[in-house]
N, C-alpha and C positions, 0 to 999 in steps of 0.2 A: 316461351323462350325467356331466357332471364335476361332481368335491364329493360323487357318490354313494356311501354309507358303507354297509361291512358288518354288513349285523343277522343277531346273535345271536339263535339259537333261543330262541322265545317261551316265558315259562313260568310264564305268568297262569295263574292257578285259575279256570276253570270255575264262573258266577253257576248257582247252583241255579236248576233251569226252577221254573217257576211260570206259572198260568195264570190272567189276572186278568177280571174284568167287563171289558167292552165300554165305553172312555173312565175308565179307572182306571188312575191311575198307581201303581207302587209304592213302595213306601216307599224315597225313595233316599239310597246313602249320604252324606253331608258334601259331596263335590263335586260332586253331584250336583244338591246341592238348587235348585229354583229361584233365580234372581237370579245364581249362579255361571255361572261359563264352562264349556263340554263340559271333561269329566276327560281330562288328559294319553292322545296316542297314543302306544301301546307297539309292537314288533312284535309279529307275531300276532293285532293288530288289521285287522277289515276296517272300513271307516267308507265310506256311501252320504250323499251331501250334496245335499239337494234345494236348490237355490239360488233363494229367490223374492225376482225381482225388479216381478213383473204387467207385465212386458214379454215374456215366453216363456221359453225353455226352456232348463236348463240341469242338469246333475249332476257333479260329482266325485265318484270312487270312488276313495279309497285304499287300496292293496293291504295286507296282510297286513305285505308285506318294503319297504312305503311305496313301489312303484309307484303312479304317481299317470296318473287316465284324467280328461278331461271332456269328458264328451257334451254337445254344442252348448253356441252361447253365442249365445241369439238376442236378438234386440233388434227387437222389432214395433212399428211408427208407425201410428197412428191418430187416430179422433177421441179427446176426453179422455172424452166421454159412450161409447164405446164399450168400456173399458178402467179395470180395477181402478184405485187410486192406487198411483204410481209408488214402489217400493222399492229403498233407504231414504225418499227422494226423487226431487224431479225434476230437482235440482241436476247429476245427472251422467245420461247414458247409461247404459242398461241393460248394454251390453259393461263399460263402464268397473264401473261396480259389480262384476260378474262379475267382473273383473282381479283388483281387489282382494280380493274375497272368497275368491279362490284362491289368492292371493300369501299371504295371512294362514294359509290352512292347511297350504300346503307350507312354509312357515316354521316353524311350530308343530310339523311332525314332521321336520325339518331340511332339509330338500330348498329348492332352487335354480328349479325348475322343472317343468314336465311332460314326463311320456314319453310321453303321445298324446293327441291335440285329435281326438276322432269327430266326425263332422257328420252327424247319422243321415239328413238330408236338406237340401235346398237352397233351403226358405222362408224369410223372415226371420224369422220366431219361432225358427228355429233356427241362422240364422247370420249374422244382422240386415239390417232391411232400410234401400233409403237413402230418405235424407231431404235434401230442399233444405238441411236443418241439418247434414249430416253431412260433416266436412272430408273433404280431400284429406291422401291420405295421404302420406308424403317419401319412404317406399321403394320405392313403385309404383305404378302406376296403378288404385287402387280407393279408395273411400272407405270412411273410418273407421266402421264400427259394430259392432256383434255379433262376430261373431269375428275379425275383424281388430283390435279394442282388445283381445284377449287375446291375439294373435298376437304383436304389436306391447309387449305389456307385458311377457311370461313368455318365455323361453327354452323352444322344443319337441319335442322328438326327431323328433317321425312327428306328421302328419297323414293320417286315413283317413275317407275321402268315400265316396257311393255310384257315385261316375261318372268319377274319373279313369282314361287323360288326357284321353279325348273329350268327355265329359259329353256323349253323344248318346242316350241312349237315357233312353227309350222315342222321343225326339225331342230334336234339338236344342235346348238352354236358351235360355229366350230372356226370363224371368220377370227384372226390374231388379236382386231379390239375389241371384239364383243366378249371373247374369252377374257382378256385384262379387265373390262369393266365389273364381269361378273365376279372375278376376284375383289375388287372395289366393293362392290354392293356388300358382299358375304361378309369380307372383312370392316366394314360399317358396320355393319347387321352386330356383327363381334362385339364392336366399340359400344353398343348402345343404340345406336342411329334406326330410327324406324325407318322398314323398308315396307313399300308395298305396288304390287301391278294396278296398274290402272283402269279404272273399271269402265267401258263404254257407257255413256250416257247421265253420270254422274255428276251432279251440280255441288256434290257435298263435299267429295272428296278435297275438290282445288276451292274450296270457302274459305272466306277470311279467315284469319287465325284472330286477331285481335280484338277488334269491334264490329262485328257483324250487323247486329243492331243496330248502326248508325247509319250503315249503308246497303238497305234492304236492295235498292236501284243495281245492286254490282251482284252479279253472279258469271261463274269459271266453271266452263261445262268439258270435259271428255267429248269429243266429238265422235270419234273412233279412236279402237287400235284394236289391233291382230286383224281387221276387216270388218270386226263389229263395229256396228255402226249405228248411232243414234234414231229413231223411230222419229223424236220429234216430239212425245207424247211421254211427260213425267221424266223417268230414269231407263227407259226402255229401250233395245239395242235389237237390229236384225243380224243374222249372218249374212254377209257379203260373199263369202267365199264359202267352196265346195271343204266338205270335209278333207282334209291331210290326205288319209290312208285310201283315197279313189286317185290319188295325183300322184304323175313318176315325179322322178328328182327332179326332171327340167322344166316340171309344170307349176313347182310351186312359189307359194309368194315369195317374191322377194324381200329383203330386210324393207328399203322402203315405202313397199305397199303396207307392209305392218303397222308403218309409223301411226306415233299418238298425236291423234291431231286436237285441237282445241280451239274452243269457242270464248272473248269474253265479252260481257256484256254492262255496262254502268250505264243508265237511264238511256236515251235513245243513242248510245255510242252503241255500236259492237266492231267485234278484230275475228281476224281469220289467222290460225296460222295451222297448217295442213302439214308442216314437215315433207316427207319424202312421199308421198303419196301420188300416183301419177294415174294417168289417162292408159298410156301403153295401149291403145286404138290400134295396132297395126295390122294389116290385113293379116288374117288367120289366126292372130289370136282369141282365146276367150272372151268375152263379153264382161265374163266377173272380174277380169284382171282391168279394168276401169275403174277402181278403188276411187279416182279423185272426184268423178261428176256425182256420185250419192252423197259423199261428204262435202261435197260444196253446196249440196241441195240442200244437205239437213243443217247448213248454216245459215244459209238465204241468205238474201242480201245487206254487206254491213260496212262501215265506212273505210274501213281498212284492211290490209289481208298482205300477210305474208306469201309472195310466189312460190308456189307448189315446184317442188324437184328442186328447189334451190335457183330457178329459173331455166333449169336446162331441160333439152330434148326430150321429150315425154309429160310434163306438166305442163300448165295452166293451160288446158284445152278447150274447145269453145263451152263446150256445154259449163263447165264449172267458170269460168270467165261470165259467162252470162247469171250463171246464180250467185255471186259472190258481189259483180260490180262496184268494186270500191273507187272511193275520189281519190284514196293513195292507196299504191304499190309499193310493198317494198321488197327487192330482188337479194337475197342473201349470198351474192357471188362471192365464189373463193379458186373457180379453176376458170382457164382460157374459155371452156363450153360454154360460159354465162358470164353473157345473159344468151339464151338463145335468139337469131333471127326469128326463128317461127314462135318466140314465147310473145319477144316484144311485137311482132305483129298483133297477136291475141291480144294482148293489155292495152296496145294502143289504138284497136280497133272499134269503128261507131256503130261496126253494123252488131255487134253482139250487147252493144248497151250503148244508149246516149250521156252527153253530160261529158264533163273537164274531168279530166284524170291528171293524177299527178305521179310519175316513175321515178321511183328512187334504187341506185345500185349502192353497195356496199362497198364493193372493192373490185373495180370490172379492172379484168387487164385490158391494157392498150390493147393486143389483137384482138380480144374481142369486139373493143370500141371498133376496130377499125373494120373488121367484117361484116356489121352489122348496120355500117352506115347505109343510108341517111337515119334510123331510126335510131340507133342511140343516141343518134346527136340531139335526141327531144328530151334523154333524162334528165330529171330536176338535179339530180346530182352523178358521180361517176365514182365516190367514194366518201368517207366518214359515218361516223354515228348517226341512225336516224330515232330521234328521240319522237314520242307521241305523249302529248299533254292532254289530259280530258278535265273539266272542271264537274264539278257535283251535275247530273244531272244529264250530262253528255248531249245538252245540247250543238254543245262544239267543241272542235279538239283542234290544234297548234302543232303544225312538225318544224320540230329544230332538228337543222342539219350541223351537227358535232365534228370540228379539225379529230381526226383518227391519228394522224401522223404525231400525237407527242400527245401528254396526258396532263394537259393544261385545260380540257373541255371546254375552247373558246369556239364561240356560236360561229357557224360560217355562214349562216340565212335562216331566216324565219319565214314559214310559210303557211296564212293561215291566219286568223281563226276560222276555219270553215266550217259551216252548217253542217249536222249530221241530218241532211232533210231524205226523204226517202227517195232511192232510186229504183224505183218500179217500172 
């Protein structure tokens, strides 16, 4: 990428672990304190950025050597009764917030731009959906929402999808934003813009762009998509799912069993984040439509993990809650359904893993808070950016919880430095 700057070997000292209560922050230093801004990135930092907008889903990961990733940039239209309040507002599109909110952080560690826009799948929660409100865009034929106003705002090396160039499988796309994004993709592909599917079980693909050399400790693996699914062993992938042409229409996967799920890993840190990938256990179905307990197996246990389904009805089921066992959760709500009752039982439950957990929600609407008492009344948070600090080494990582509601990114709690010690 042009303007990309050589970082020097990292050579922060090492936050002594510590292991705190369950929704206890630690005592943090000076820049840390609430009301301040996230403390300066160095190299040899990793930083996971949950970005709540209560329109769907989004993350930046910045690497270690400041490769910079973000998994989707959805933008879901609905009713207002069926959906959180819009973050910061509803002044702008949920893309448009997301632009910004990553222009601000790649500026902050000097960077110009992204080196890859993932789209772990093709709903509009994850790559926006249109809306009679949603322009026309001047460099091609899709309209603007979701990740088209990030495409359109940031300069981007690579884009990686589940289904280019066909996007035919499990069946041809035929859903209003999977069609807009594909015009996206095409029309990048036009611009220049490397496009490519994402390949199950791949460490190479999502590798540093910068100084990889510096941080042998960091690797960003493919865990699945389309249903393939990591083996475990090198770059090696199984089929999860029965071939297409043996399944009617009603049999086949859906968009979120597709999803690209992903693994990262920097010295003894690792993150979960599975996308839309669900359990779907319900009496009479298939066995193979359980897409989320193999990929939570083939991630095994790691200190943090994005909630499967977005938190709702069908994800984080016990058996993949049992292989994943993270000290934080973080729940990506954007509609009334989430967080689920039966999700947050699963997360907050001792009989499927022992040990202090820490739940974090994005943007819960009040009914859902209110449904699901007494147990949401346990999250660490109910709204804001959940930010993930790893220093070299990943012996510990730090969550800042980020005000969402205005774009001043002052700290509302620090929680943490916690031990990445293992949970077996």
């Amino acid at each position: 990428m042009p303007g990309r700057r050589e970082f020097l070997r990292s050579t922060l000292a090492l936050l002594a672990a510590t292991g705190l209560p369950e929704g206890t922050a630690a005592a943090p230093a000076p820049a840390d304190k609430p009301g301040r801004t996230l403390p300066a990135w160095e190299p040899g930092l990793l930083e996971i950025h949950h970005i709540a907008t209560g329109r769907g889903n989004s993350t930046l990961v910045i690497g270690p050597d400041g490769t910079t990733m973000l998994l989707d940039a959805g933008e879901a239209h609905g009713a207002a009764n069926s959906m959180p309040p819009a973050m910061p507002n509803a002044t702008l599109p949920a893309g448009q917030w997301i632009a910004r909110y990553v222009s601000r952080q790649i500026d902050r560690i000097g960077q110009s731009g992204l080196n890859i826009l993932l789209l772990t799948n093709l709903r509009g929660d994850r790559v926006g959906d249109v809306a009679a409100s949603s322009p026309q865009s001047t460099l091609g034929n899709y309209k603007l929402t979701g990740a088209a106003y990030v495409a359109e705002a940031l300069e981007i090396d690579e884009i990686i999808d589940r289904g280019w160039p066909d996007y035919n499988f499990p069946a041809p796309a035929r859903d209003p934003a999977a069609l807009n994004y594909i015009a996206l993709a095409r029309s990048q592909a036009e611009l220049g813009t490397s496009i490519a599917a994402a390949h199950p079980g791949s460490s190479r693909q999502l590798a540093l762009r910068g100084r990889p050399d510096l941080y042998p400790q960091f690797e960003a693996r493919v865990l699945a998509a389309n249903g393939d699914v990591w083996t475990g062993s090198g770059e090696m992938f199984h089929a999860h799912f029965p071939p297409p042409k043996g399944l009617s229409a009603e049999e086949m996967p859906s968009e979120g069993m597709c999803s690209i799920a992903v693994h990262l890993k920097f010295g003894r840190f690792r993150y979960y984040a599975g996308s839309g990938v669900t359990c779907d256990a319900e009496q009479g179905h298939s066995l193979w439509r359980d897409i989320e307990t193999p990929v939570a197996q083939a991630a095994g246990p790691v200190a943090a993990a994005q909630a499967d389904h977005d938190g709702d009805t069908g994800g984080c089921g016990p058996a993949a809650v049992r292989a994943l066992r993270p000290r934080a959760w973080v729940i990506p709500t954007w509609r009334v359904s989430q967080p689920a009752a039966s999700v947050l039982q699963n997360l907050f439950s001792r009989d499927f893993y022992a040990g202090e957990r820490l739940v974090f929600a994005l943007d819960a609407a009040p009914a859902a808070l209110q449904q699901t008492l007494p147990l949401s009344g346990r999250l660490s948070s109910r709204d804001g950016h959940v930010v993930l600090r790893v220093p070299i080494e990943g012996r510990t990582f730090t969550v800042y919880l980020l005000n969402a509601r205005d774009e001043l990114g002052q700290v509302k709690a620090v929680f943490g430095p916690f031990a990445t010690e293992s949970r077996g």
